[in-house]
N, C-alpha and C positions, 0 to 999 in steps of 0.2 A: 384691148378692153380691160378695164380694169373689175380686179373682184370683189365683190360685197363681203368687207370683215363680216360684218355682224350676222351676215346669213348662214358663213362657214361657222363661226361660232355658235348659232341655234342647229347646225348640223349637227356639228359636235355634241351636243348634250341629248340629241334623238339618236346618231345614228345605232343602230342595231350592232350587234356583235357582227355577222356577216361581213356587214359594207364596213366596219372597222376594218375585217382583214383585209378584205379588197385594198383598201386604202395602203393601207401598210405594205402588202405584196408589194403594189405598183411603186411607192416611194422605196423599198430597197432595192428594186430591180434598177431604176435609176439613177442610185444615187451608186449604186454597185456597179453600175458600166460607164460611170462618169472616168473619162481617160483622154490626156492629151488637152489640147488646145480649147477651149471655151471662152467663150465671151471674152471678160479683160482678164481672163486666168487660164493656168494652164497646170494641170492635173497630173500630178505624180505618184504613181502609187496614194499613199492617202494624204497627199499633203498638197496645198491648193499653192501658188506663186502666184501673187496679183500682179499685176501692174499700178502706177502709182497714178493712177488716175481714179476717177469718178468718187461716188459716195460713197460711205458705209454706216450703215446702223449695225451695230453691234451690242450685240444680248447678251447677258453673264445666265448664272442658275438662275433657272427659273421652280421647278421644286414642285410642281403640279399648281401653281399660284396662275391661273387664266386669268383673271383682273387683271393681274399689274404686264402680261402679257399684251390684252386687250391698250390698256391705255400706253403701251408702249410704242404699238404702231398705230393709234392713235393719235396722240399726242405727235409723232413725229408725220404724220402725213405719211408713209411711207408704202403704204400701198398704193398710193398714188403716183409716187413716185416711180415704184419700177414701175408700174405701168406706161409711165413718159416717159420713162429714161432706161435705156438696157445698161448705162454704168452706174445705176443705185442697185448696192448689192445689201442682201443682211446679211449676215454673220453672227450663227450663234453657235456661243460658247463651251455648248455642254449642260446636260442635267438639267433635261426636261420635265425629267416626273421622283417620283419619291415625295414623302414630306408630306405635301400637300395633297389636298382635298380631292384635285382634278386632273389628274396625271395621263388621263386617257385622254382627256378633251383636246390639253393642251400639246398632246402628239399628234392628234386628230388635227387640229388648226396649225402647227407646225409644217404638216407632211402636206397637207393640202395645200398650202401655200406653195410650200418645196414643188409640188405637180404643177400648179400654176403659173409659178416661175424659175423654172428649173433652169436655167441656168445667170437666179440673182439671187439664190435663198444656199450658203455655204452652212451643211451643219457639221458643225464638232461635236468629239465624241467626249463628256466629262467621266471622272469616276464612278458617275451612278448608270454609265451605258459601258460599262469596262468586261474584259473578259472572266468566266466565272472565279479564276482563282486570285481576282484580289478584285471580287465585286463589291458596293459599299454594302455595310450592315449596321443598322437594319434595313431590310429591301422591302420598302413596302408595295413594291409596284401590284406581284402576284395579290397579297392582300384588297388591293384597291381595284383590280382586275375580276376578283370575286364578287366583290360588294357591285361593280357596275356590270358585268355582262354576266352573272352566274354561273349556273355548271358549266354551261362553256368556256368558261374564263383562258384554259388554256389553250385554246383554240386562236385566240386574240393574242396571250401574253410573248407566246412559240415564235410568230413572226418576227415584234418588237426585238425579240432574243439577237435573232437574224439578222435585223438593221443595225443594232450595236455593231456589231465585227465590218459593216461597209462606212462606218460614220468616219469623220476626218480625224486626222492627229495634230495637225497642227497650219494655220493661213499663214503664209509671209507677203506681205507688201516690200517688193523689192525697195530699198535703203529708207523703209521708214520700220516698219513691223513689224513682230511675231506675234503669234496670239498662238496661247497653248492654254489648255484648260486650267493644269493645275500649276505645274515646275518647270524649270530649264533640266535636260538629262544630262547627267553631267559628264556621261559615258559617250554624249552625240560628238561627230566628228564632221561629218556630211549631211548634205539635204538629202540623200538616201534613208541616212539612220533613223530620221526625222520619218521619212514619207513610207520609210519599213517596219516601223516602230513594233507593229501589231505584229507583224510576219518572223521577227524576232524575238517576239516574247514566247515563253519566258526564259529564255536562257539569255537575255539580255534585258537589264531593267528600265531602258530608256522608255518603253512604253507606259511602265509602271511609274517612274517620276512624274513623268508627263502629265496623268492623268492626277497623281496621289501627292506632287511633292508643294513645298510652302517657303514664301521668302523667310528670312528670320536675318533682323536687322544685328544680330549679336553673333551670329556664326559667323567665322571666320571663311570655311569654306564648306563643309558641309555637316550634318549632326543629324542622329538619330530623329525621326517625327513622330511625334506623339499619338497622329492617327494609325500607325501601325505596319504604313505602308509609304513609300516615299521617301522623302528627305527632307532636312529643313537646309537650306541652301543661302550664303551670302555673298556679300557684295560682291565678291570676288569671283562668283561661278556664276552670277550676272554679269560686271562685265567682260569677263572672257568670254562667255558663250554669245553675245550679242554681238558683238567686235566679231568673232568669228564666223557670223550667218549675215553678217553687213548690213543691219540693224540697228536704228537707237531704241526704242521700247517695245518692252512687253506688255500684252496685255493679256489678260488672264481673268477667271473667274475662281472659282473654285474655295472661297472664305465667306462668309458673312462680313458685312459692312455696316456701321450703323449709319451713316448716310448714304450706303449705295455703294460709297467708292471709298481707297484709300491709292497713296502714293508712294512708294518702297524705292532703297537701294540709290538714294541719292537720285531722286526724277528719272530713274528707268524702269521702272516697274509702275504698271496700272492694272488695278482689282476693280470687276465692277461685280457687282450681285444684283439682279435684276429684281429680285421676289420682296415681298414685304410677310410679317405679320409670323404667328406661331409658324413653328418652334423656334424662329429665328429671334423677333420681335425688336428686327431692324427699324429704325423712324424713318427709312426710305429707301428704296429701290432707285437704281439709277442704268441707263444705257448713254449708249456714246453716239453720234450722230457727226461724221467727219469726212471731209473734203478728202481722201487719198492724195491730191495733187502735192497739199500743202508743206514744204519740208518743215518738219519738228524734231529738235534736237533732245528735247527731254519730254519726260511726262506731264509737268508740269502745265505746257503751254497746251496738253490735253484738256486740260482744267473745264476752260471757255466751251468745251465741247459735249460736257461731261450734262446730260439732263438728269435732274432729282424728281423723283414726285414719289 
């Protein structure tokens, strides 16, 4: 059966503080016993291993931006899809709320979906769902939490806290992809280090890259970043780290785009930013929409896959 967007989305902007938590509970409880074998993936600690088959829609930040969410899986049919098909997967990238106006909603319609289709909806975990000691700032979730459920506010925000620590670190599509929110860690050795990431911080920064680090086409190998956490990382600790997890691209969210996407690192790095509009005031948002079967050798041949709006 397939489910009504646009009903989950007028859920969204009624539902009560209560039946938020409800919602919330039941998506961490979920996504926190997700282990083992699934669908076309199979679940390790927090790291998902696809298989190189069927679809994928993939979502970069979205920022509390429900419009450009809305016409994401709109525009791509995709709710319809997994409905027909148990190999159309989404995949998002990280950093659902902050920023924007509707950061509740768009958890709201995220997780619901996630309950709908739980085992075609993979969420990752970006910087802005990160552990408290390198959380982004400024945080306006609690802020935005006020203003929509009231004094209750932390009765809602406590939960969301709770789902960060169960979100993923990182999807690999065996011999085509990784997708990590922010960086390559350059400390990783194993698809352990990857899928322990969380369970090793922080006396290990592989989680913190992860989530905080940034290509940079002039570092040689790696240099201080400017956000204050992370790395800024070159060509050189992309390809080694790809070559090593038997991978040709990245893809990642975690930058502002002004058409949505960019292309790094000599066609192995792909940026997508999903959101439009303040404080970004990107001229487009963009997601990915692609075959897994396909073999791709660089990012570039991503391009054709790559939707703007």
């Amino acid at each position: 059966m397939q489910a009504d967007l646009s009903k989950i989305v007028k859920e969204a902007f009624e539902v009560n503080g209560e039946a938020f938590v409800q919602l919330v509970e039941d998506a961490t409880r979920l996504v926190c016993s997700e282990n083992g074998k699934m669908n076309n993936f199979t679940v390790l600690g927090r790291l998902v291993v696809m298989n190189s088959q069927g679809e994928a829609l993939v979502v970069g930040d979205l920022h509390g931006d429900l419009e450009s969410l809305v016409d994401i899986f709109t525009s791509s049919d995709f709710v319809r899809k997994m409905s027909q098909s148990k190999g159309a997967v989404a995949i998002f990238l990280g950093d659902y709320g902050d920023r924007g106006a509707h950061s509740a909603e768009v958890y709201y319609t995220v997780l619901k979906l996630k309950l709908l289709y739980p085992e075609q909806v993979i969420l990752m975990r970006g910087n802005h769902e990160g552990p408290e000691d390198i959380m982004a700032d400024p945080h306006d979730l609690p802020y935005q939490f006020q203003m929509r459920f009231g004094e209750k506010w932390t009765a809602a925000y406590s939960p969301i806290r709770q789902l960060f620590g169960c979100l993923y670190n990182a999807v690999l599509v065996k011999e085509r992809l990784l997708m990590i929110h922010g960086g390559l860690p350059t400390e990783a050795r194993t698809l352990e280090d990857l899928a322990y990431a969380d369970v090793t911080h922080p006396k290990k920064r592989i989680l913190e890259e992860m989530l905080w680090s940034d290509p940079n086409e002039t570092s040689g190998e790696t240099s201080p970043s400017p956000r204050g956490a992370g790395k800024l990382f070159g060509k050189k600790i992309t390809n080694e780290m790809l070559d090593r997890f038997g991978v040709r691209i990245l893809i990642r969210g975690h930058e502002p785009c002004e058409d949505g996407f960019t292309i790094d690192h000599d066609d192995r790095i792909l940026t997508l930013f999903s959101r439009r509009g303040p404080p970004y005031f990107n001229a487009h948002g963009a997601y990915l929409l692609v075959d897994l079967s396909r073999k791709l050798d660089n990012a570039e041949q991503l391009v054709s896959f790559v939707h703007k709006f």
